[in-house]
C-alpha positions, 0 to 999 in steps of 0.5 A, a space after each residue: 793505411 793512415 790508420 787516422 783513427 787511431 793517430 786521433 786526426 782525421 783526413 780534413 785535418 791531414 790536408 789542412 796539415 798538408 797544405 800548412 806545410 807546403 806553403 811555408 816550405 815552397 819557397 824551396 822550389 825557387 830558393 833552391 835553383 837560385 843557390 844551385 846557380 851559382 855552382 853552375 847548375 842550370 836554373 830551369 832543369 834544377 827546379 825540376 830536380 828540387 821538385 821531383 826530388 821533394 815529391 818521391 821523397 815525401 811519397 816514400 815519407 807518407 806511404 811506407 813510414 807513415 809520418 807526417 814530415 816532408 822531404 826537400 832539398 836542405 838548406 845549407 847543406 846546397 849553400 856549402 856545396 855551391 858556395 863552399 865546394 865549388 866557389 871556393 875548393 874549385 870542384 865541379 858540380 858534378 863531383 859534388 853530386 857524386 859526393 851526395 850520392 855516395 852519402 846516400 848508398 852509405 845512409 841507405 845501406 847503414 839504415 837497412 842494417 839499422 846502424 842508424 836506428 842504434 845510433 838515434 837510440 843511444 841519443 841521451 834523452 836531454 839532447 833530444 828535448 834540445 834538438 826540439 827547442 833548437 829547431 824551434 829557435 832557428 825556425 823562429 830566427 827564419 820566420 822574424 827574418 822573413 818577415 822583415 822584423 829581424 835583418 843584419 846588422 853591422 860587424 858590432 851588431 850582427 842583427 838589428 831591428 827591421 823597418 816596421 813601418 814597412 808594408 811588408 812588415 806590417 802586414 808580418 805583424 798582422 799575420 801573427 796577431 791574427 795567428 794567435 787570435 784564431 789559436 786563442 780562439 781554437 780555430 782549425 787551420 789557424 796557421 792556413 788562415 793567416 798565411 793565406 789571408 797575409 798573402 791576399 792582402 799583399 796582392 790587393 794591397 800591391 805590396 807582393 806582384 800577383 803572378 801574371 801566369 799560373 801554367 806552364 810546361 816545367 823546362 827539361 831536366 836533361 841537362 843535369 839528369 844523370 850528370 853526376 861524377 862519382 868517380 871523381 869524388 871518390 879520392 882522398 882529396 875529397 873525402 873531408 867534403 864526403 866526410 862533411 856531407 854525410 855528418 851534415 846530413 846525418 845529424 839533421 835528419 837525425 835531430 830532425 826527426 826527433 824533434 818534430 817527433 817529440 812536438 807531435 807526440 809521436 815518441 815512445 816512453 823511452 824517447 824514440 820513434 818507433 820504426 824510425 828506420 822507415 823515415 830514415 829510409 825515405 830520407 836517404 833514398 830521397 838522397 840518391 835519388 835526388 843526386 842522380 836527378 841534378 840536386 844537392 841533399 835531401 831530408 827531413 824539413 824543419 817546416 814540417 813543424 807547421 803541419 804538425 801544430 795544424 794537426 798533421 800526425 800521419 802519412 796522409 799529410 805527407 802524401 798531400 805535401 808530395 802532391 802539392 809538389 808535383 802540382 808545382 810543376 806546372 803551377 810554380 808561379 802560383 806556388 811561389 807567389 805566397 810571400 816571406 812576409 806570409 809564411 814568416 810570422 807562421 815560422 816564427 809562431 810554430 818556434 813558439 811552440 817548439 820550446 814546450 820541451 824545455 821543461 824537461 830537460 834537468 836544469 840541476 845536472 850540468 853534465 845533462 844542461 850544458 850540451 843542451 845548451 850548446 845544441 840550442 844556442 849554435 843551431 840558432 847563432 851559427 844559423 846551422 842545425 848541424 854545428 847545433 846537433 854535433 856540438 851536444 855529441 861531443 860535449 855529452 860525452 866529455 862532460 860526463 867523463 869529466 865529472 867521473 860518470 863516463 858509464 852513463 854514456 851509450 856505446 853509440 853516443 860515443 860513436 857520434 861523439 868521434 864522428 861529430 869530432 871529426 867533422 869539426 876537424 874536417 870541416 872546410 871553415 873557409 
């Protein structure tokens, strides 16, 4: 079914890559309820949703697509509907869910149609070496923050150097020092290694509390199964929040995919991922599912990343993140106990790895080098994937009309570039 011969991996591989990816992406199971909260989401009942939705997504990802990426609920698309739609549009939370769902029926429906698939073809092949290092950069940024060794500054400086005489700096340091030993000296499971050994360490050392329980029951998902408003967000004052969900997602899965993609190997000698509307289609399934069950968007995770560098290059590696996730349901206290401090250094590293595309981007053609450019550097400075990926759309086009070679743009690179317009014009920037 995996066909892992032929993808060069084995099934040893493929858990060790499964595994790799679940533990630097767990933390969604706590930070994602915890975001949620704030819109007044049940914690409890939301973690189960994060969970359950994670696990069919990544099910679908592993079994029908065959790809070695796995699906949670994304991080910044739950901070714009908590703090954005609900705090400060004054929404409930309901109608943000029916706005998520309505996103994913249009994504199911233009993925079955493959609009979508036209749409990631007609993406220049320098944005799509761009979405690559961008995700690596911001994976980076994640990783150096969670480790402590990067934190916020002040208006003059927003980031500034950590306490590295911290302990959980310290240990940060040397989870990556033994990280890149074990690389060095080809060790499998290197990134597993470090990331565990780190976490073990911090427990007997006292630096992260052990968790005093690893089993219990999961709380019932009832108070916000099938809560969602669909009716309420379907008027004209909420169509720039639809409007903003669906081009938020739309261009992370997009770049999202075809970045982890150009890592793995996994693209064509045209630059596209064959049957890619099998991934898509896990994703924005994963979407309407996850709206009905109480959470916000779901798609693709840069995290998986981490599995990729572990040799992860088949279902069968999303499948064991998938079980993992189910797992978590009644062992989230073991789950959860890997520290930031761990699984930073192992982010900041697959970052690292990330920038291999850069050399082929053409550095003489500023038509082609300054929309990557701009992709790179707003995904990582605005801390946002999205802005990053619509900010290459609008310019590639412009660019090349400016310079008097508008022929050379795809008919659908011009339909990203008016949608990606949109959604600045759009965009809530309160």
């Amino acid at each position: 079914m995996f066909r892992l011969r032929e993808a060069g991996t084995d099934v040893y591989t493929e858990f060790l890559a499964g595994a790799t990816t679940f533990l630097t992406m767990a933390y969604i199971i706590i930070v994602n309820p915890a975001i949620l909260q704030a819109a007044g989401i049940p914690k409890g009942p939301s973690m189960v949703a994060t969970i359950l939705s994670a696990a069919f997504g990544t099910l679908i990802m592993g079994f029908y697509a065959n790809r070695p990426f796995a699906i949670a609920p994304y991080m910044g698309e739950n901070a714009f509907i908590a703090y954005t739609v609900v705090k400060v549009l004054g929404y409930s939370w309901q109608t943000a869910l029916g706005a998520i769902f309505i996103g994913g029926v249009l994504f199911t429906v233009l993925t079955i149609l493959r609009v979508r698939t036209w749409l990631v073809e007609a993406i220049p092949q320098s944005l799509k070496y761009s979405f690559a290092v961008g995700i690596g950069l911001f994976l980076t940024f994640i990783g150096l923050n969670d480790a402590s060794i990067v934190r916020l500054g002040v208006p003059g400086a927003p980031v500034k150097v950590g306490d590295l005489g911290s302990p959980a700096a310290l240990l940060a340091v040397l989870g990556f020092v033994l990280m890149a030993a074990l690389l060095v000296r080809r060790v499998r499971g290197a990134i597993l290694i470090s990331i565990l050994s780190v976490t073990a360490l911090s427990f007997l050392l006292g630096v992260t509390k052990s968790p005093e329980s690893l089993v219990g029951l999961p709380p019932s998902l009832s108070p916000i199964f099938l809560k969602l408003d669909i009716l309420g967000a379907l008027t004209w004052g909420f169509f720039a929040v639809i409007l903003t969900v669906f081009v938020m997602d739309f261009v992370d899965t997009m770049g999202t995919l075809v970045g982890l993609s150009a890592r793995a190997g996994l693209l064509d000698e045209k630059g596209n991922l064959p049957q890619i509307e099998r991934p898509m289609l896990a994703d924005a399934l994963a979407t309407v599912v996850g709206a009905l069950l109480g959470t916000t968007t779901t798609g693709t995770y840069i995290e998986s990343a981490a599995g990729i560098e572990a040799g992860g290059r088949t279902g069968l590696t999303a499948v064991v993140v998938a079980v993992l996730f189910l797992l978590a349901l009644f062992f989230a206290p073991l789950f959860t106990s890997v520290p930031p401090h761990a699984y930073g250094p192992a982010l900041a590293m697959v970052g690292l790895m990330m920038l291999e595309p850069i050399r082929r981007i053409d550095f003489s053609d500023y038509t082609e080098l300054v929309p990557a450019f701009a992709v790179v550097a707003l995904m990582s400075f605005t801390y946002n994937l999205g802005v990053g990926m619509t900010a290459g759309f609008v310019l590639y086009p412009l660019l090349k009309t400016l310079a008097g070679r508008a022929r050379e743009v795809p008919a659908g690179a011009w339909v990203l570039g008016g949608l990606s317009l949109l959604f600045y014009v759009f965009y809530p920037y309160s």
